[in-house]
Gaussian input, Z-matrix of N, CA and C with variables (Angstrom, degrees):
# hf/3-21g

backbone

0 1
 N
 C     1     B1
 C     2     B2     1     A1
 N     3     B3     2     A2     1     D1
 C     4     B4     3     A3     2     D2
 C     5     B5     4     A4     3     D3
 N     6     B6     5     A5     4     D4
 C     7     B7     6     A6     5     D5
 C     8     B8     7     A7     6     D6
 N     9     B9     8     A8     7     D7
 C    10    B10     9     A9     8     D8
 C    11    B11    10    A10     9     D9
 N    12    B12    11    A11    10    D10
 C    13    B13    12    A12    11    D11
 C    14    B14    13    A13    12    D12
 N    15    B15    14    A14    13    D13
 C    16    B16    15    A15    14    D14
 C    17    B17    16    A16    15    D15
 N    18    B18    17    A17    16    D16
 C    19    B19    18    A18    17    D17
 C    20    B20    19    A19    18    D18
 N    21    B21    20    A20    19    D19
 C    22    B22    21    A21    20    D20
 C    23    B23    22    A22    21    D21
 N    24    B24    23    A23    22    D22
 C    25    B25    24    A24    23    D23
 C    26    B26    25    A25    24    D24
 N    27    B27    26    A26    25    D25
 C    28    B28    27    A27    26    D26
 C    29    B29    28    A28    27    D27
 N    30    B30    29    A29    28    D28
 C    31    B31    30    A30    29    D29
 C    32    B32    31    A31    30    D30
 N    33    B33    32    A32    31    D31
 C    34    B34    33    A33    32    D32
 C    35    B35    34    A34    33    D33
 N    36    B36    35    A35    34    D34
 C    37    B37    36    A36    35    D35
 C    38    B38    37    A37    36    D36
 N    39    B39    38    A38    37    D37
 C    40    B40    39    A39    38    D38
 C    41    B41    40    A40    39    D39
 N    42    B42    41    A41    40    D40
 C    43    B43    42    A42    41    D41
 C    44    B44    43    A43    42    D42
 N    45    B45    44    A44    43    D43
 C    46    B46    45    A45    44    D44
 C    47    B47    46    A46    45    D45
 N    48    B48    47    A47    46    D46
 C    49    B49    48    A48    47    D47
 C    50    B50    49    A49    48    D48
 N    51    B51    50    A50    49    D49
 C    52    B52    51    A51    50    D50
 C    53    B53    52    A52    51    D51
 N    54    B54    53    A53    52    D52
 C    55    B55    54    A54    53    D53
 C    56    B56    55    A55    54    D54
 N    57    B57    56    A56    55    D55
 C    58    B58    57    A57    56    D56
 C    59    B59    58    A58    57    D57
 N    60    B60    59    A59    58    D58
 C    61    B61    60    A60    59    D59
 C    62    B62    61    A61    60    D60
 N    63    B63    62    A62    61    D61
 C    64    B64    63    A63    62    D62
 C    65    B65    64    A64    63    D63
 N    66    B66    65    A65    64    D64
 C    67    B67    66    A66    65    D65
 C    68    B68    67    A67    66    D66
 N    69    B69    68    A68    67    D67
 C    70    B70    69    A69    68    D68
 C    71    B71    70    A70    69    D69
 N    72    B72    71    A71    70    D70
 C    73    B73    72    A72    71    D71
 C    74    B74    73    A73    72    D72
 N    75    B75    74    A74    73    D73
 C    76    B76    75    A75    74    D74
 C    77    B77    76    A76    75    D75
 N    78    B78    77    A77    76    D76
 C    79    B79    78    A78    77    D77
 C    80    B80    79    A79    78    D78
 N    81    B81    80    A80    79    D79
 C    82    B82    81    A81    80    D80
 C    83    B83    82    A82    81    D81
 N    84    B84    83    A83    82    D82
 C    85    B85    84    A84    83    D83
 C    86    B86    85    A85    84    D84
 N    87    B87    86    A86    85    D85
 C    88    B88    87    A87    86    D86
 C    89    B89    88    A88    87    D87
 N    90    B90    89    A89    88    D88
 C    91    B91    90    A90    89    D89
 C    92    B92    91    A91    90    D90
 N    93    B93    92    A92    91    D91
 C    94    B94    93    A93    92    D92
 C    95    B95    94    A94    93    D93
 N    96    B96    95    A95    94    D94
 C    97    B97    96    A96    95    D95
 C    98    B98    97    A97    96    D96
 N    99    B99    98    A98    97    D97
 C   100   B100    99    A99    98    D98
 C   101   B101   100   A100    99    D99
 N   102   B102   101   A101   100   D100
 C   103   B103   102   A102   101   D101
 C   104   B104   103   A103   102   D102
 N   105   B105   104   A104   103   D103
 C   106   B106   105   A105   104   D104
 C   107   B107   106   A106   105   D105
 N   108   B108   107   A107   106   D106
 C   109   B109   108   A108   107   D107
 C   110   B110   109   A109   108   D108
 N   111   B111   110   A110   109   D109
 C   112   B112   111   A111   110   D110
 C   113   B113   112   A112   111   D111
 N   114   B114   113   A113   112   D112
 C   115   B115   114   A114   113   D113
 C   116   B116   115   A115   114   D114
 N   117   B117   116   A116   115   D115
 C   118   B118   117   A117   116   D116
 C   119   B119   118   A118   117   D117
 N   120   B120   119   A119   118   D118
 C   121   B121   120   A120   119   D119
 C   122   B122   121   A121   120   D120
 N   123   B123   122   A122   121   D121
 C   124   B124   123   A123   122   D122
 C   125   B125   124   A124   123   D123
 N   126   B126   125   A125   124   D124
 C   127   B127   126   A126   125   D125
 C   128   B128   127   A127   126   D126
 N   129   B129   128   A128   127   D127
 C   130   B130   129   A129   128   D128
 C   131   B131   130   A130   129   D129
 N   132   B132   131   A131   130   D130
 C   133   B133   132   A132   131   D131
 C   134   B134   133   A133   132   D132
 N   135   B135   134   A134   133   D133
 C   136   B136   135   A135   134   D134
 C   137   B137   136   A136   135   D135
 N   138   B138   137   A137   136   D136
 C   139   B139   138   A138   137   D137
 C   140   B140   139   A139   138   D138
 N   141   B141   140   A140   139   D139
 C   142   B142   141   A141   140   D140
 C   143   B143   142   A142   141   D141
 N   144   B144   143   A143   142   D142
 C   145   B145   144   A144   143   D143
 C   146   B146   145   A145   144   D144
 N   147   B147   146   A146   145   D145
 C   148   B148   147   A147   146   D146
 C   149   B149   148   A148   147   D147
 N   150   B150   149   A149   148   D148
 C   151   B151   150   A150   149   D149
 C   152   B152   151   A151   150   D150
 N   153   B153   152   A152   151   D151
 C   154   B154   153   A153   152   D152
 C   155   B155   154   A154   153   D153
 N   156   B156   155   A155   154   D154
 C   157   B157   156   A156   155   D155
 C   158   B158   157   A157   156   D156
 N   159   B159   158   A158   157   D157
 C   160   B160   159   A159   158   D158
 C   161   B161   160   A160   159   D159
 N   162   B162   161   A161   160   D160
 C   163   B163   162   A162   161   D161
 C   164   B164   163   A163   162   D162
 N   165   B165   164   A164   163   D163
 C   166   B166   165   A165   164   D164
 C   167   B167   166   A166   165   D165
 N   168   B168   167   A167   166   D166
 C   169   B169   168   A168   167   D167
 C   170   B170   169   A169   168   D168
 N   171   B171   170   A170   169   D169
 C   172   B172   171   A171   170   D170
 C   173   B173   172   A172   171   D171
 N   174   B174   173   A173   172   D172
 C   175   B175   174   A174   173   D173
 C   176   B176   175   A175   174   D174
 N   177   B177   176   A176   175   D175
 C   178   B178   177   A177   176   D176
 C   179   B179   178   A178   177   D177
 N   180   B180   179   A179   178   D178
 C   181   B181   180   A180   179   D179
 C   182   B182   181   A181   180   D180
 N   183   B183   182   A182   181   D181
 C   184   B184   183   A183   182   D182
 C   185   B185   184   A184   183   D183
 N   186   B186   185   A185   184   D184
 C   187   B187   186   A186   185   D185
 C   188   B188   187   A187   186   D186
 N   189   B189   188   A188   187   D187
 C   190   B190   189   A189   188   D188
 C   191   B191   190   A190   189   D189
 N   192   B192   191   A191   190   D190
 C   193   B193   192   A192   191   D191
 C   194   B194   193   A193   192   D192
 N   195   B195   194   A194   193   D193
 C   196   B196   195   A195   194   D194
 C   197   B197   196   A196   195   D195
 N   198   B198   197   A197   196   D196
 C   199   B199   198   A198   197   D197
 C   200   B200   199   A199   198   D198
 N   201   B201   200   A200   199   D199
 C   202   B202   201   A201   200   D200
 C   203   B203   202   A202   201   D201
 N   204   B204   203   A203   202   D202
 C   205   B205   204   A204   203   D203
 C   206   B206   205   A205   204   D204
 N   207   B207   206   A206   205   D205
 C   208   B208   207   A207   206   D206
 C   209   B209   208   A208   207   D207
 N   210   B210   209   A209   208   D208
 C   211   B211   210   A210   209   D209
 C   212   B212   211   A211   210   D210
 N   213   B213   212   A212   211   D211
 C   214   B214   213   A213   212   D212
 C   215   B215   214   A214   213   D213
 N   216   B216   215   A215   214   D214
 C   217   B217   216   A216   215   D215
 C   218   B218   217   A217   216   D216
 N   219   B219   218   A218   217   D217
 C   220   B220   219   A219   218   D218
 C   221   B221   220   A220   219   D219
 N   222   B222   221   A221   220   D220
 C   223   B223   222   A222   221   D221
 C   224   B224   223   A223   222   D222
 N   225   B225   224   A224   223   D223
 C   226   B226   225   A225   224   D224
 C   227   B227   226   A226   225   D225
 N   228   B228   227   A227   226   D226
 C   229   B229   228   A228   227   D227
 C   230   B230   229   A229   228   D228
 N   231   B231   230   A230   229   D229
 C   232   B232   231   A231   230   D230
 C   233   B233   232   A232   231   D231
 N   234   B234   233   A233   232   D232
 C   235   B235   234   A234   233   D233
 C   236   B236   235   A235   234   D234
 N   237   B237   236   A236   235   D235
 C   238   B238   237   A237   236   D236
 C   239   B239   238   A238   237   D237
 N   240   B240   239   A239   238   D238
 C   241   B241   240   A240   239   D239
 C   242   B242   241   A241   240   D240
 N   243   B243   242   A242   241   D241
 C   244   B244   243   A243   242   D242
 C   245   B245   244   A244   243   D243
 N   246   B246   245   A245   244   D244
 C   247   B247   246   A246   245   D245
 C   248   B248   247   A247   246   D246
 N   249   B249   248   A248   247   D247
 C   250   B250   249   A249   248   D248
 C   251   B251   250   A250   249   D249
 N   252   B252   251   A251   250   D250
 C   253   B253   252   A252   251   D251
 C   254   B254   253   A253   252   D252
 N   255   B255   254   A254   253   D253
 C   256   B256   255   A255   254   D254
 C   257   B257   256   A256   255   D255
 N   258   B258   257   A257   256   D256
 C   259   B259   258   A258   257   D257
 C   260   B260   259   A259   258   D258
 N   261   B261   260   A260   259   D259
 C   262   B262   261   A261   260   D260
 C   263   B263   262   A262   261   D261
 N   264   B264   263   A263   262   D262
 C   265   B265   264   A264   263   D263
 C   266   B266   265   A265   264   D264
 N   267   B267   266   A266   265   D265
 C   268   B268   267   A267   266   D266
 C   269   B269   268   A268   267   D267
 N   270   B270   269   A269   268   D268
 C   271   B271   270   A270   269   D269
 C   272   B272   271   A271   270   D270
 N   273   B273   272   A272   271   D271
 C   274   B274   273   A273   272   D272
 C   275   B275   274   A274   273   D273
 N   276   B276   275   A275   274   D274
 C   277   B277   276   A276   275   D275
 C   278   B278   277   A277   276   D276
 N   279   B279   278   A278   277   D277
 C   280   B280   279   A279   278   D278
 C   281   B281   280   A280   279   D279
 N   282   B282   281   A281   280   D280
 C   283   B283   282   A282   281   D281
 C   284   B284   283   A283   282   D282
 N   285   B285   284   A284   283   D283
 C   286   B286   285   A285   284   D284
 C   287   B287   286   A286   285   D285
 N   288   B288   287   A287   286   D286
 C   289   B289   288   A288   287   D287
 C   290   B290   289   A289   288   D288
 N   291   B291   290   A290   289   D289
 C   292   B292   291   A291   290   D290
 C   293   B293   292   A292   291   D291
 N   294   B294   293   A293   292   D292
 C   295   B295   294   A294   293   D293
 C   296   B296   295   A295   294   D294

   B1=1.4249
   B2=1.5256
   B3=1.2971
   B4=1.8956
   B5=1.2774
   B6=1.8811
   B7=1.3147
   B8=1.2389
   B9=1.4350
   B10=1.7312
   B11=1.4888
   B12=1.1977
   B13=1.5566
   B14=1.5611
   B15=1.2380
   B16=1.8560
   B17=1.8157
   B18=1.3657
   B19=1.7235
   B20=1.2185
   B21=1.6963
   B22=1.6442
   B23=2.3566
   B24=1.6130
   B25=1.2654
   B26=1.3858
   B27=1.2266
   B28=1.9419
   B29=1.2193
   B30=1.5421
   B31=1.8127
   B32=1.4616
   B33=1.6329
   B34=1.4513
   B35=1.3457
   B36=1.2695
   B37=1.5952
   B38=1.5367
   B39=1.5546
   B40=1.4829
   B41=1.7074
   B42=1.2827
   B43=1.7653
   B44=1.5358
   B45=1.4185
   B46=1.0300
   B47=1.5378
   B48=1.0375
   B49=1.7927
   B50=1.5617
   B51=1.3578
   B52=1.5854
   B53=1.0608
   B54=1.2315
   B55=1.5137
   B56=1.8649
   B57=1.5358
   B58=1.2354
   B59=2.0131
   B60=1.1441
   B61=1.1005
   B62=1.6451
   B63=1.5377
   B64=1.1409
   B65=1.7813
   B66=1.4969
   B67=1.6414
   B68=1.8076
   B69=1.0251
   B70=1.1633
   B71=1.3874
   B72=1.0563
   B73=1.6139
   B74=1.2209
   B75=1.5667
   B76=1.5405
   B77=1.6365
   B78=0.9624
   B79=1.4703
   B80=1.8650
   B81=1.2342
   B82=1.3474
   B83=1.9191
   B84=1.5259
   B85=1.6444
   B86=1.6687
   B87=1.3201
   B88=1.3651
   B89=1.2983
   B90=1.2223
   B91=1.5079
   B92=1.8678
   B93=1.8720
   B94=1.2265
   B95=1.6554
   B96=1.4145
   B97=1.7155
   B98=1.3325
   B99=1.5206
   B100=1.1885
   B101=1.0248
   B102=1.6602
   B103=1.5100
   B104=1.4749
   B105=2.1032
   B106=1.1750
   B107=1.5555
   B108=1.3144
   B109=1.2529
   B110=1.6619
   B111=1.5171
   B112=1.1093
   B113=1.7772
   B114=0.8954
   B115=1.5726
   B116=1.4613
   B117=1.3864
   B118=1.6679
   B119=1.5042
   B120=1.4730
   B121=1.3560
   B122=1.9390
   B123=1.1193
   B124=1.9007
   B125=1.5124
   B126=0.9899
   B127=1.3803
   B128=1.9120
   B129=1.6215
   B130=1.3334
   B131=1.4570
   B132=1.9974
   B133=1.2449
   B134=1.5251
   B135=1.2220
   B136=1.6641
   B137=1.2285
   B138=1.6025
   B139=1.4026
   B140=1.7875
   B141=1.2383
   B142=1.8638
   B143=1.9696
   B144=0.9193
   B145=2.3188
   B146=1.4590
   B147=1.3365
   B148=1.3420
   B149=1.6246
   B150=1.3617
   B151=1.9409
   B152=1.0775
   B153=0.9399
   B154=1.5525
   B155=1.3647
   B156=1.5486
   B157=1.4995
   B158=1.7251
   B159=1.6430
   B160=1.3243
   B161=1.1978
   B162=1.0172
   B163=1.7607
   B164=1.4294
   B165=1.1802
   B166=1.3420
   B167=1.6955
   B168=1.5944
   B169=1.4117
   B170=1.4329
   B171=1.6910
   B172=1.1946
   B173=1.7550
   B174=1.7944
   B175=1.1888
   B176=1.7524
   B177=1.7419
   B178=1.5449
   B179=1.7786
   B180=1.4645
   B181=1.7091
   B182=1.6086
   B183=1.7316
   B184=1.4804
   B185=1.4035
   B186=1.3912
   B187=1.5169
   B188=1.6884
   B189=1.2980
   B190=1.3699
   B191=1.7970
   B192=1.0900
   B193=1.5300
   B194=1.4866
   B195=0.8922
   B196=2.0166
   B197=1.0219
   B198=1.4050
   B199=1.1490
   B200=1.6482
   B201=1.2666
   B202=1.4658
   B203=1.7149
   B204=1.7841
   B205=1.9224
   B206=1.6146
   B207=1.6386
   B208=1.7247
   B209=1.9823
   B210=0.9992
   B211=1.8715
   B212=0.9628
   B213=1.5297
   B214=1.6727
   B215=1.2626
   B216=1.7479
   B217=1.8255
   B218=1.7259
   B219=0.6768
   B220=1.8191
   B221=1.9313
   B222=1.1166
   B223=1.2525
   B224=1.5535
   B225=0.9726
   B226=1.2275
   B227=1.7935
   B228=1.2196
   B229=1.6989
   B230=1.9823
   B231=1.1084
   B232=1.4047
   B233=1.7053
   B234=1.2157
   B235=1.4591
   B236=1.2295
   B237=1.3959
   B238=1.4890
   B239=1.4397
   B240=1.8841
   B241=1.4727
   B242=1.8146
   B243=1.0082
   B244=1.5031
   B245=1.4960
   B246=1.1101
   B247=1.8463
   B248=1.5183
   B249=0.7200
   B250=1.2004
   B251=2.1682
   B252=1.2489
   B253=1.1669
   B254=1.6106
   B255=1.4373
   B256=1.3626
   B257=1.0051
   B258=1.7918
   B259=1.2095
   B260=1.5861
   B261=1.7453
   B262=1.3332
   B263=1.8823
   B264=1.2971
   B265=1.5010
   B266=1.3117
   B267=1.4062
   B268=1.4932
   B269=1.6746
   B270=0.8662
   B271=1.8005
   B272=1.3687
   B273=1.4247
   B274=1.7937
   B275=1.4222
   B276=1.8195
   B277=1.1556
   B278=1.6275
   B279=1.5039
   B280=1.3899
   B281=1.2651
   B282=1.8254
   B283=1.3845
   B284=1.9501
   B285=0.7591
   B286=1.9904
   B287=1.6645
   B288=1.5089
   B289=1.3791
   B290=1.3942
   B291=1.4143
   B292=1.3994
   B293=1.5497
   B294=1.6162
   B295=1.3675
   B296=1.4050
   A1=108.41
   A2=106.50
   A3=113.02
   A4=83.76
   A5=135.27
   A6=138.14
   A7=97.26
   A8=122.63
   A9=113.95
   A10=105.91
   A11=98.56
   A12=115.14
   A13=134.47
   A14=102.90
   A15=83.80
   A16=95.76
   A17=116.19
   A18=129.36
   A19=97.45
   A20=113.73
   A21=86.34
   A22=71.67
   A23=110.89
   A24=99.56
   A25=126.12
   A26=125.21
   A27=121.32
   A28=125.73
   A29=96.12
   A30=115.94
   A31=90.54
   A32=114.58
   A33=114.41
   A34=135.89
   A35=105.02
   A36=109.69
   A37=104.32
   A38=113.84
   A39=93.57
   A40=113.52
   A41=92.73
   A42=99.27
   A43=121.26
   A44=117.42
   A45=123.69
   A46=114.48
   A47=113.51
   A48=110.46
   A49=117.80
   A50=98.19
   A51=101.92
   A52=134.82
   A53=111.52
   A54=132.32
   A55=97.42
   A56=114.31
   A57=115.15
   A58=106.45
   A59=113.88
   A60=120.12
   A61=110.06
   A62=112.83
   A63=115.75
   A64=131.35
   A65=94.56
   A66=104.42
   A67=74.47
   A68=146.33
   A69=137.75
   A70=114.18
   A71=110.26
   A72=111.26
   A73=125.20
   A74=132.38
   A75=121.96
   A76=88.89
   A77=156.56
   A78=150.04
   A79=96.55
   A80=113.93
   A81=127.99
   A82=94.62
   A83=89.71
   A84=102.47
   A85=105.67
   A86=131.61
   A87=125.30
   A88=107.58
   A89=126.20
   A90=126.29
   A91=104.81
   A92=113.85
   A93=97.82
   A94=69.44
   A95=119.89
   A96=109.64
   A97=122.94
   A98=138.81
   A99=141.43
   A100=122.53
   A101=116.14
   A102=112.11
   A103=91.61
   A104=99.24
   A105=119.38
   A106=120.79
   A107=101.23
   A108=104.95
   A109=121.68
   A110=138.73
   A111=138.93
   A112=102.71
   A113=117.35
   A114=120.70
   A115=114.60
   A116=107.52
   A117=109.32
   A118=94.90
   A119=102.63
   A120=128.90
   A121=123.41
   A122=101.63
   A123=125.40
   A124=98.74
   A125=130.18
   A126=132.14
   A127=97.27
   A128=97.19
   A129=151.21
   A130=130.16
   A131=100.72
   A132=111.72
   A133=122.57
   A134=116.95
   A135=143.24
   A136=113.65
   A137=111.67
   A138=105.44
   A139=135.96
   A140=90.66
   A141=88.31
   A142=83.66
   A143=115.48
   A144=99.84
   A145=102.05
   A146=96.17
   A147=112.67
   A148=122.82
   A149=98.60
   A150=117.82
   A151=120.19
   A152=135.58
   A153=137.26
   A154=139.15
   A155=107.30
   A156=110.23
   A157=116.80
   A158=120.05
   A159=105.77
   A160=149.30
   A161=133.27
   A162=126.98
   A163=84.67
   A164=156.91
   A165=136.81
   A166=106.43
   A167=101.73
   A168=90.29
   A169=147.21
   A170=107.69
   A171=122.18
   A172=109.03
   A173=108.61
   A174=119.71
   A175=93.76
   A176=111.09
   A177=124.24
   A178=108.12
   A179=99.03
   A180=110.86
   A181=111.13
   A182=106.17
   A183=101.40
   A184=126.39
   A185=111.55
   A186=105.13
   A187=105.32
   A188=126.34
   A189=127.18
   A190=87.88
   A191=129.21
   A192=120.78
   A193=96.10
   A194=139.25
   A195=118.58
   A196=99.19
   A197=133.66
   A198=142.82
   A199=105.07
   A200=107.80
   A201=117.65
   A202=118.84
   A203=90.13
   A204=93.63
   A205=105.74
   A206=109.25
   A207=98.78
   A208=100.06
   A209=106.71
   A210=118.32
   A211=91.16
   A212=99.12
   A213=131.16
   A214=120.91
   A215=116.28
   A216=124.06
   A217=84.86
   A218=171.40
   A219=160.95
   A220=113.95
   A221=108.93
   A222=112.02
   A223=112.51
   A224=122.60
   A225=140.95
   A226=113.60
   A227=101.21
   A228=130.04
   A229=103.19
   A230=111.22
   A231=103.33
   A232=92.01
   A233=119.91
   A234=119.16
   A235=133.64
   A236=117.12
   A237=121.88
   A238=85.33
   A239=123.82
   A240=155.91
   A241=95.92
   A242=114.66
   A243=128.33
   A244=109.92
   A245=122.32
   A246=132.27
   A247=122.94
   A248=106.81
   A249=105.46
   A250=118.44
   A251=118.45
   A252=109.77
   A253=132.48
   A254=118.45
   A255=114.67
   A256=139.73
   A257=88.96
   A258=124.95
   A259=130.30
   A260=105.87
   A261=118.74
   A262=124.66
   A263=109.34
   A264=96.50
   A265=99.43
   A266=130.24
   A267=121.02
   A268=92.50
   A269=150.84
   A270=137.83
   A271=113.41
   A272=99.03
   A273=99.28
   A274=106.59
   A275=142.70
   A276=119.22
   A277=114.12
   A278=109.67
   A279=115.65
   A280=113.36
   A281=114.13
   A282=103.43
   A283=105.36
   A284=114.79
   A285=118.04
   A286=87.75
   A287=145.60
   A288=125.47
   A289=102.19
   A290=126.63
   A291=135.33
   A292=93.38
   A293=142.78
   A294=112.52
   A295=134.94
   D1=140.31
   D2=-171.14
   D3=-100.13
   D4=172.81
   D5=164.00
   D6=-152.47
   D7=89.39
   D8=163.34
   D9=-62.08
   D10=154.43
   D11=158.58
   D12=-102.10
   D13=176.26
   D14=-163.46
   D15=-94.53
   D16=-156.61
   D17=-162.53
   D18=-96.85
   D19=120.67
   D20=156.69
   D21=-175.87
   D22=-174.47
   D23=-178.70
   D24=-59.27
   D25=-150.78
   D26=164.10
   D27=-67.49
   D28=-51.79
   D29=176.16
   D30=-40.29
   D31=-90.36
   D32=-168.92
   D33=-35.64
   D34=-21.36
   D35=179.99
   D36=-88.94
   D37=-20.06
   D38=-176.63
   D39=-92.61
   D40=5.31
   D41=158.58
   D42=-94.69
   D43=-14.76
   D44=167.46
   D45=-79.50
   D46=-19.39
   D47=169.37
   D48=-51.67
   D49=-38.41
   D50=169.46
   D51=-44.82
   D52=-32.02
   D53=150.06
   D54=-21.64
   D55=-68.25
   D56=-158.17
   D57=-68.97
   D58=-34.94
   D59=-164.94
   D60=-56.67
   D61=-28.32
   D62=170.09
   D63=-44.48
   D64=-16.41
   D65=-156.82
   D66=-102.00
   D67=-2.34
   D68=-168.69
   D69=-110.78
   D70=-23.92
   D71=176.19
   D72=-42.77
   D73=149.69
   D74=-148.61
   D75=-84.86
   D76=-15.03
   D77=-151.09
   D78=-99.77
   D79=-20.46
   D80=-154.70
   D81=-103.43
   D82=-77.29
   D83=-177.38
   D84=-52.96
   D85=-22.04
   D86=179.03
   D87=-60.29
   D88=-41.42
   D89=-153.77
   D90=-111.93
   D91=-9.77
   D92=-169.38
   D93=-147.68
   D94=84.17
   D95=162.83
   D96=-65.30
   D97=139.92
   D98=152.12
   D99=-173.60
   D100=-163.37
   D101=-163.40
   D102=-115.77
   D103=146.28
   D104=174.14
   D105=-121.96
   D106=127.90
   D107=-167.56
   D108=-109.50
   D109=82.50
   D110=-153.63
   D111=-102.16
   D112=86.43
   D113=171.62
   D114=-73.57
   D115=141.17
   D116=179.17
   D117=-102.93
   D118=131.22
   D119=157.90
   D120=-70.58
   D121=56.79
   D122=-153.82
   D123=-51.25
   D124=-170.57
   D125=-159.02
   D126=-121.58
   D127=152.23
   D128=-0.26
   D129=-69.19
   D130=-11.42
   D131=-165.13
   D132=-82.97
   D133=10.45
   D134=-177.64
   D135=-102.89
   D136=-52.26
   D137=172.63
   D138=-105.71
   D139=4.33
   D140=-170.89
   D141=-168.52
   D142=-12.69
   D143=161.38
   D144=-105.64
   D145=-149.40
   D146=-145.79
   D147=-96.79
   D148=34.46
   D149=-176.08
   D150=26.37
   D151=-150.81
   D152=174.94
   D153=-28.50
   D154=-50.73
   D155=159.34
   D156=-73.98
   D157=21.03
   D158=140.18
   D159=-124.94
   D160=-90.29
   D161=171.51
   D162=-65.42
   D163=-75.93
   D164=-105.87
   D165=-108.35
   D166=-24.99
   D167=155.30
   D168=-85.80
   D169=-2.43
   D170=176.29
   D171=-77.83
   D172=-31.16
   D173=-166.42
   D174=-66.28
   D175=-44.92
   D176=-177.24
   D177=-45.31
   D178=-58.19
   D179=-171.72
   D180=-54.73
   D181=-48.45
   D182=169.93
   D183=-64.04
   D184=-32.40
   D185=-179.21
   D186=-70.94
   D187=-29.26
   D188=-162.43
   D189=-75.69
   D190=-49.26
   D191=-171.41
   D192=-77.27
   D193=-47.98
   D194=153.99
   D195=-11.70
   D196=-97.25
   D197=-111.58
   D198=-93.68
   D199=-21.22
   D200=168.81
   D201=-63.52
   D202=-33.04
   D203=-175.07
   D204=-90.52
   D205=-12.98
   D206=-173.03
   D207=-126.26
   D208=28.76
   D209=150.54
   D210=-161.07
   D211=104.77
   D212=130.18
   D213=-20.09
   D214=-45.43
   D215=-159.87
   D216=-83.06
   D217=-33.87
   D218=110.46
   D219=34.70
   D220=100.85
   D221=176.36
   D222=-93.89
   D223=80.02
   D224=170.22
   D225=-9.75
   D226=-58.87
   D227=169.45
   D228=-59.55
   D229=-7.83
   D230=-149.91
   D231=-135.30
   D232=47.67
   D233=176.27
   D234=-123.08
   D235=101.27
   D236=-134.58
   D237=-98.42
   D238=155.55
   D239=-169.30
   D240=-132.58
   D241=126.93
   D242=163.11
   D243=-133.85
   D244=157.49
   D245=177.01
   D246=173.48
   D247=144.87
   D248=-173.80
   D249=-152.80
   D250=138.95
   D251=-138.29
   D252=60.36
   D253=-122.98
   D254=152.84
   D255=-8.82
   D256=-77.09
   D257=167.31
   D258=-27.30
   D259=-68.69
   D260=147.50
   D261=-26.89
   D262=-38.82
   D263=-177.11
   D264=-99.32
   D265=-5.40
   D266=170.13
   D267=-84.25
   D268=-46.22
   D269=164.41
   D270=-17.57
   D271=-79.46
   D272=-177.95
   D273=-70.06
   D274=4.00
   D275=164.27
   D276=-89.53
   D277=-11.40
   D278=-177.27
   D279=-96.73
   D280=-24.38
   D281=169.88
   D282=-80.53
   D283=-13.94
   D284=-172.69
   D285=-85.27
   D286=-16.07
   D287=-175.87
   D288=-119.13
   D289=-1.76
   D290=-146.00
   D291=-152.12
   D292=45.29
   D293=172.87
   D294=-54.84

């Protein structure tokens, strides 16, 4: 599972990761194991450029096709996008470059 985060400075976004940690909790990960991937959208391009569809989501898209060619346990078919704010428009820019 990918989890953008929404717009706001660094500090704030790295409280917004928490967002992701939820999918990790042992009551959660027991019954649905996998890997979570929360990338920070770092500055300038997080808070005042061009979020997700720039440097930091291309850096996101390449690492996600990494990680597809060097873990095997990776279901290709099975690769979940979450976002919200920001976040949300980095979704539809990663599903429109990434179907």
């Amino acid at each position: 599972m990918i989890s953008l985060h929404g717009k706001s400075d660094n500090n704030e976004n790295r409280k917004q990761i928490g967002f992701a940690r939820k999918f990790a909790e042992a009551s959660n990960y027991k019954d649905r194991p996998g890997l979570i991937l929360a990338p920070l959208c770092y500055q300038p391009h997080g808070g005042t450029g061009g979020g997700w569809d720039d440097a930091p989501g291309e850096e996101t898209l390449s690492l996600v096709k990494d990680l597809l060619k060097k873990l095997p346990i990776i279901d290709e078919k099975r690769v979940y996008l979450i976002g919200y704010s920001m976040g949300g428009f980095g979704t539809w820019h990663f599903l429109k470059e990434e179907p």
